[in-house]
C-alpha positions as CSV (number, residue, x, y, z in Angstrom):
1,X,-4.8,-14.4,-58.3
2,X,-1.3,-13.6,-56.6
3,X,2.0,-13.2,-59.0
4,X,4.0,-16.8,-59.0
5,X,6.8,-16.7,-57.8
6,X,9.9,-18.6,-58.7
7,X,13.1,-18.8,-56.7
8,X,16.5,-19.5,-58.5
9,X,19.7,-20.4,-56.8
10,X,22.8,-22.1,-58.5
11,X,25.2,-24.2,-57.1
12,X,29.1,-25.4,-58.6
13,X,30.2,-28.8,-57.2
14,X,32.5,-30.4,-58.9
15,X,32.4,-29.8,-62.8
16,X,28.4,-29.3,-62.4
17,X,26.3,-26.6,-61.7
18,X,23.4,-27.8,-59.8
19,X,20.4,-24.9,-60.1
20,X,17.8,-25.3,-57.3
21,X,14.7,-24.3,-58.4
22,X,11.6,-23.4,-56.1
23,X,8.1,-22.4,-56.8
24,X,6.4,-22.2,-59.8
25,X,7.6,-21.6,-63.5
26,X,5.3,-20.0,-66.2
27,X,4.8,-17.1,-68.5
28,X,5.9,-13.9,-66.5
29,X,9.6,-15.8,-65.2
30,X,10.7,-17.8,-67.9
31,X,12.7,-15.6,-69.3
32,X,14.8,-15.3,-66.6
33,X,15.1,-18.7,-65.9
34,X,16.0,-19.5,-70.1
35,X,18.1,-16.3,-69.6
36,X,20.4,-17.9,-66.2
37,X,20.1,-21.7,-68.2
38,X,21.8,-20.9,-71.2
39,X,24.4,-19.2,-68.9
40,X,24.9,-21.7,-67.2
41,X,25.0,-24.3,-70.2
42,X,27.6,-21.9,-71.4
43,X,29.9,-22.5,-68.3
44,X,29.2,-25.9,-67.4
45,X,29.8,-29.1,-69.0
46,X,26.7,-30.6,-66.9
47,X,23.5,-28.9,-65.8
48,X,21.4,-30.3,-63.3
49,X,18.2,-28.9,-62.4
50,X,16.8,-29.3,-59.0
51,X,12.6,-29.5,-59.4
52,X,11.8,-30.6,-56.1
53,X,10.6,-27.6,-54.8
54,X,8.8,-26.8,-58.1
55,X,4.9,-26.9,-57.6
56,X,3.8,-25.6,-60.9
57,X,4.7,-25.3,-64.1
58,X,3.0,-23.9,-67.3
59,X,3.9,-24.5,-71.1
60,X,5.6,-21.8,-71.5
61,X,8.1,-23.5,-68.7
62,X,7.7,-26.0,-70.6
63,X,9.0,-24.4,-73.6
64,X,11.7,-23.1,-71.9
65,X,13.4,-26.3,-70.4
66,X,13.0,-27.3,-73.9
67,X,14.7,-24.9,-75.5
68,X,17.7,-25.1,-72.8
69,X,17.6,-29.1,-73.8
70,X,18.3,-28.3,-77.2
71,X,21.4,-25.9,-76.6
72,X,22.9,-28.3,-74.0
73,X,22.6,-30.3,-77.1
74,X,24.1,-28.4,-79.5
75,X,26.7,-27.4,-77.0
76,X,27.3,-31.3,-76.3
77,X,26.8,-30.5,-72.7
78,X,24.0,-32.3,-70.5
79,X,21.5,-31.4,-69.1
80,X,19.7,-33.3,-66.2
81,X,16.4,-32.9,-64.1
82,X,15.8,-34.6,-61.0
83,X,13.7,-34.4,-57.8
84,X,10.6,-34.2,-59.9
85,X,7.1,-34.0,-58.3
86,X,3.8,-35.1,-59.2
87,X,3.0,-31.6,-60.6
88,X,6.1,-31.2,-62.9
89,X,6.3,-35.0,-63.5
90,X,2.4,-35.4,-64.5
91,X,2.7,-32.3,-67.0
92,X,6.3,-34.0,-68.7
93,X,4.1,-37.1,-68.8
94,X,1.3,-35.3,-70.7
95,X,3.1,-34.1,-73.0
96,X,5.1,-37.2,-73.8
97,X,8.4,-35.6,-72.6
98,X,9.6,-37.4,-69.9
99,X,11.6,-39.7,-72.1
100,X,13.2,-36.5,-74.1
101,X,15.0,-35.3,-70.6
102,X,17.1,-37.2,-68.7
103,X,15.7,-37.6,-65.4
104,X,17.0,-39.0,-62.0
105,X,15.7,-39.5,-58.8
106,X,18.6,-38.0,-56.9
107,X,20.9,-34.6,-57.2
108,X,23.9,-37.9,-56.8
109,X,22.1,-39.7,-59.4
110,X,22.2,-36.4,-61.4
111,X,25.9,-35.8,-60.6
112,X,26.8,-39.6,-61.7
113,X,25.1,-38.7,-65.0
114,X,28.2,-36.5,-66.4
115,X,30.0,-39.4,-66.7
């Protein structure tokens, strides 16, 4: 079985950092992507994470955007996903947690959310 591979790029517009995510998200790169979220959380009043290019994801992923919910929390900052396919939406379904992140349809949608 080939190494997953996740791709993580971050954008700034306006006073939100948009962080396009592509591939898949489990065990062996969460850490890096908890390590550039709570980064970013730290710098941002808004967080929006682009999963539309995300095909898999694991509990550990899971985990993960969990724990960066729970900063943004603490930090009163948002944090928004949007763009979600069937893969990452049917797992937050699962696991009864697509009504503990926001989620939007739209990276405007997701933008409009900091308001």
């Amino acid at each position: 079985m080939g190494k997953r591979v996740l791709e993580i790029s971050v954008r700034v517009v306006e006073r939100a950092t948009i962080v396009d995510l592509t591939g898949a998200i489990d065990l062996g790169n969460s850490p890096v992507l908890r390590a550039t979220l709570f980064e970013r959380v730290q710098t941002s009043s808004l967080v929006a994470l682009n999963m539309s290019d995300v095909r898999y994801i694991d509990s550990s992923g899971i985990a993960t955007l969990i724990e960066v919910l729970k900063k943004a929390r603490d930090s009163k900052k948002d944090l928004v996903l949007f763009g979600l396919g069937p893969a990452v939406y049917d797992v937050l379904k699962l696991t009864n947690l697509l009504g503990v992140f926001k989620v939007v349809d739209s990276e405007e949608r997701a933008l409009d959310a900091a308001v």
